[in-house]
Short mmCIF file of the C-alpha atoms (twelve columns), coordinates in Angstrom:
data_MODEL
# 
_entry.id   MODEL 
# 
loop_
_atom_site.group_PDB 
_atom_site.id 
_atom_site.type_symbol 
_atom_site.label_atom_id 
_atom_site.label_alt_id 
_atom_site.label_comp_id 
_atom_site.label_asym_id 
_atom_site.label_seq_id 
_atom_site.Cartn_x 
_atom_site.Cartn_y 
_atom_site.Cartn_z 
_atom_site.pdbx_PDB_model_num 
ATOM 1   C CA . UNK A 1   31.715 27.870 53.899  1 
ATOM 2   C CA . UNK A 2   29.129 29.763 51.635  1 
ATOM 3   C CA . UNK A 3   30.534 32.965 53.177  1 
ATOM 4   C CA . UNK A 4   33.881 32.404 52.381  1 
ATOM 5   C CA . UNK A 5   32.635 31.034 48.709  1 
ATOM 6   C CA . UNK A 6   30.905 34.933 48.426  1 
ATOM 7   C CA . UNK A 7   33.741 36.618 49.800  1 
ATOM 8   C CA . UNK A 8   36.122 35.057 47.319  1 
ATOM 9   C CA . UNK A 9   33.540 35.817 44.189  1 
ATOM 10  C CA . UNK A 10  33.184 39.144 45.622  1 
ATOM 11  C CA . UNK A 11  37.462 39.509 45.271  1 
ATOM 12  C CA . UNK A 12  38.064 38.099 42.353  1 
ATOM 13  C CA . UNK A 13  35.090 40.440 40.182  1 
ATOM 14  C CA . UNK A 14  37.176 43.562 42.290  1 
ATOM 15  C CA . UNK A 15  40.415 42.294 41.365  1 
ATOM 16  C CA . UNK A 16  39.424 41.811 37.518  1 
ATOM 17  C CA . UNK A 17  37.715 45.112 37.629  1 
ATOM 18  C CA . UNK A 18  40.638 46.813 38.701  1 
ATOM 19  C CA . UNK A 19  42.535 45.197 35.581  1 
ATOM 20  C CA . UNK A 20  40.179 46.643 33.169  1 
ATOM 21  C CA . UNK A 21  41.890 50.605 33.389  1 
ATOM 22  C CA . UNK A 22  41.317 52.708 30.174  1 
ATOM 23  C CA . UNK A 23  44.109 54.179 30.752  1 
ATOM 24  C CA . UNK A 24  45.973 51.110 29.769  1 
ATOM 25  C CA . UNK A 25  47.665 50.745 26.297  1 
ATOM 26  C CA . UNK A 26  45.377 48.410 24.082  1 
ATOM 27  C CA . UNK A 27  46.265 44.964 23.510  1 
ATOM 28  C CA . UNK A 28  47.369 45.745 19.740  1 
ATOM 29  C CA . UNK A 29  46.696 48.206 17.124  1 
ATOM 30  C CA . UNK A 30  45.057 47.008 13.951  1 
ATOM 31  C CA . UNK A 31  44.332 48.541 10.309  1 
ATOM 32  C CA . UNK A 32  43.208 47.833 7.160   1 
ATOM 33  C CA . UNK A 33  45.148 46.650 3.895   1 
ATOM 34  C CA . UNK A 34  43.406 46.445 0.685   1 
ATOM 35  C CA . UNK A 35  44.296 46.324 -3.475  1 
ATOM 36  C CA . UNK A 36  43.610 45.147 -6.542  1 
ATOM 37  C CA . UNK A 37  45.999 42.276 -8.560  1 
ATOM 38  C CA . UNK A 38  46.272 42.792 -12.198 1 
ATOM 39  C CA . UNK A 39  47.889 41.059 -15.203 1 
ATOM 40  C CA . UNK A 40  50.887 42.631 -16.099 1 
ATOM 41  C CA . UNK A 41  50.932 42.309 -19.975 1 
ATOM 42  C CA . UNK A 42  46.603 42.952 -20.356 1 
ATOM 43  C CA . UNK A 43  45.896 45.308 -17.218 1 
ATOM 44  C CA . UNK A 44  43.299 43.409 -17.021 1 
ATOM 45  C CA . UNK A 45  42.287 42.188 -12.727 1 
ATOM 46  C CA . UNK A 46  43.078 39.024 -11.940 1 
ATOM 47  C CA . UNK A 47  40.150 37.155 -10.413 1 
ATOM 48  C CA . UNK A 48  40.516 34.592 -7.822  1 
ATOM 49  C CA . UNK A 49  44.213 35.223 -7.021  1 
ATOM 50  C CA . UNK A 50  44.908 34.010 -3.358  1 
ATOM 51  C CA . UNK A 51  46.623 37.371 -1.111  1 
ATOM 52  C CA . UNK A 52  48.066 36.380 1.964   1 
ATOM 53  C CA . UNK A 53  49.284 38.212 5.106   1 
ATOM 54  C CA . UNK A 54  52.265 36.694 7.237   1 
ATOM 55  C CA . UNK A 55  51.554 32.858 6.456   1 
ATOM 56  C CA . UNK A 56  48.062 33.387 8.241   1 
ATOM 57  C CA . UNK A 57  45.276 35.596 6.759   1 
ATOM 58  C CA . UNK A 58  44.102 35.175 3.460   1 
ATOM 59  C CA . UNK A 59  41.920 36.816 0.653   1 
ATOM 60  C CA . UNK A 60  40.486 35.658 -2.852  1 
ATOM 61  C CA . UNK A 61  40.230 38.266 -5.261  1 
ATOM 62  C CA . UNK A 62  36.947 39.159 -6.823  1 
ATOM 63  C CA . UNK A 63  36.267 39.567 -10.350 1 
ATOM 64  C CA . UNK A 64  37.679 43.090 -10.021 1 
ATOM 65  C CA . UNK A 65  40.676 41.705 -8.731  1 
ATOM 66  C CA . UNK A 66  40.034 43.283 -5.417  1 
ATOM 67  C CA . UNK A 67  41.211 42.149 -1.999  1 
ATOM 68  C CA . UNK A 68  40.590 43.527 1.267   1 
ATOM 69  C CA . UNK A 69  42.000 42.405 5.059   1 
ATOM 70  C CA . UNK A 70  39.546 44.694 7.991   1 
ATOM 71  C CA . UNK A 71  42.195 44.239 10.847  1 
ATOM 72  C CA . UNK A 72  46.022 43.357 10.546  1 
ATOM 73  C CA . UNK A 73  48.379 44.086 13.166  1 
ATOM 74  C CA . UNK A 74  49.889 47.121 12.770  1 
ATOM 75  C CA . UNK A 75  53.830 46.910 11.936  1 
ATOM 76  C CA . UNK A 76  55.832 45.187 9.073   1 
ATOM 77  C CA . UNK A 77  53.793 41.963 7.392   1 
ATOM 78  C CA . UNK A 78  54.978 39.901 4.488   1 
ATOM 79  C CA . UNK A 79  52.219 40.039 1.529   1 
ATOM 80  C CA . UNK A 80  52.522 36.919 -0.860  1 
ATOM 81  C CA . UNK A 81  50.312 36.697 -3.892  1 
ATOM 82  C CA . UNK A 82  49.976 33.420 -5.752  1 
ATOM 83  C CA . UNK A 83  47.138 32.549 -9.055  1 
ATOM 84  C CA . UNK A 84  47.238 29.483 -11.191 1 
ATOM 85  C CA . UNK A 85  49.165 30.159 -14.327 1 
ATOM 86  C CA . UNK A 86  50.972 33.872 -12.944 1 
ATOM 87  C CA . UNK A 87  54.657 33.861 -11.321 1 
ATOM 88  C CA . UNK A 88  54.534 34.310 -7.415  1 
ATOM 89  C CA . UNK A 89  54.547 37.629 -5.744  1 
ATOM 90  C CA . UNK A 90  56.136 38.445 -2.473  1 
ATOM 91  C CA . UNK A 91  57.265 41.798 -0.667  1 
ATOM 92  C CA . UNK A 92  57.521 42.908 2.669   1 
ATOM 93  C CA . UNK A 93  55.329 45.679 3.505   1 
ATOM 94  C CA . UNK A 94  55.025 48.154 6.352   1 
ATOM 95  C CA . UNK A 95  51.283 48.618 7.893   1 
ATOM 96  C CA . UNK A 96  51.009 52.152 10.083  1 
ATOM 97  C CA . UNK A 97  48.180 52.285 12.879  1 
ATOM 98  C CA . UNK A 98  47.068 55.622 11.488  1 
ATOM 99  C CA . UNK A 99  46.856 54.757 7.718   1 
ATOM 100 C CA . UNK A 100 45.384 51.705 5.717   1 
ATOM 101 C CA . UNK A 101 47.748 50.440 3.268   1 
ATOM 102 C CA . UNK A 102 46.788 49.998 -0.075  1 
ATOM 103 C CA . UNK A 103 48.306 47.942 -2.530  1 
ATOM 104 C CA . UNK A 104 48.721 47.432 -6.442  1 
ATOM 105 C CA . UNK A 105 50.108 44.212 -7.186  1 
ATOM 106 C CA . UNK A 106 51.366 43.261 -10.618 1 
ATOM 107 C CA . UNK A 107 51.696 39.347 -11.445 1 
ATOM 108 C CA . UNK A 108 53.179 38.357 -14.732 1 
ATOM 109 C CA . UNK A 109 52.519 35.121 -16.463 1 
ATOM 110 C CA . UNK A 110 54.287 31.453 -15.596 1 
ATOM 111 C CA . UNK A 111 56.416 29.843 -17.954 1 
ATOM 112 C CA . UNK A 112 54.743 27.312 -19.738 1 
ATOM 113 C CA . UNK A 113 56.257 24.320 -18.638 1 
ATOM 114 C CA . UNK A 114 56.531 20.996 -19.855 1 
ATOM 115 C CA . UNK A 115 53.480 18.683 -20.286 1 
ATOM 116 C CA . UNK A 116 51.049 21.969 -18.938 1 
ATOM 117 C CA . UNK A 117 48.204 21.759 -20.709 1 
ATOM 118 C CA . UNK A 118 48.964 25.782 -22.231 1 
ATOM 119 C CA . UNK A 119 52.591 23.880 -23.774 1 
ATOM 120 C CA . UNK A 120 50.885 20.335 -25.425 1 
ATOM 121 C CA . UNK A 121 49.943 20.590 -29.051 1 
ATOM 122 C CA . UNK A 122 46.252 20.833 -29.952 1 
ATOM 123 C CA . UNK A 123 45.375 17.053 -30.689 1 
ATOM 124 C CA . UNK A 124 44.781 16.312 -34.359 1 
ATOM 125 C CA . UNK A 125 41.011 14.173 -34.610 1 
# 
């Protein structure tokens, strides 16, 4: 029994070895997408703006309003940009295995809306 335990040990490590062939295409190709989110009236960055990448991967802007993703799949992704107080962004983009894609996104301000704090009147003491 111990020899047929070893014998089957011994098969399966051949039969996984023989899967693992350079010459095989890799699993998927990956790059890099990075940018920076400004205000559209100030040109000023927009710090802690939420960038995400097909519904999944996300990134906070830093006080420089820079984001950066180290490995997407390669091949058209959806990039949605949302901050507190700015209109949402969306657009589909097209990611290349050869060459990161960098992006410049421009949000413009929300509406004030009713009973937000930027649309009550200062209170009178």
């Amino acid at each position: 029994m111990t020899h047929a335990r070893l014998l089957g040990a011994v098969f399966a490590v051949l039969a996984l070895a023989a899967c693992n062939d350079s010459a095989l295409p890799p699993g998927g190709t990956y790059n890099a997408i990075q940018g920076v989110v400004i205000d559209a009236a100030t040109s000023r960055p927009v710090a802690g703006a939420t960038v995400t990448i097909d519904t999944v991967l996300t990134a906070t802007t830093d006080a420089q309003g820079k984001f950066a993703f180290a490995q997407v799949p390669a091949g058209d992704v959806d990039v949605v940009v949302t901050a507190p107080g700015y209109k949402d962004y969306s657009t589909p983009a097209r990611l290349e295995p050869d060459k990161p894609l960098n992006l410049s996104v421009t949000l413009t301000k929300a509406p004030a809306t009713p009973g937000s704090s930027s649309a009550r009147k200062p209170a009178r003491v």
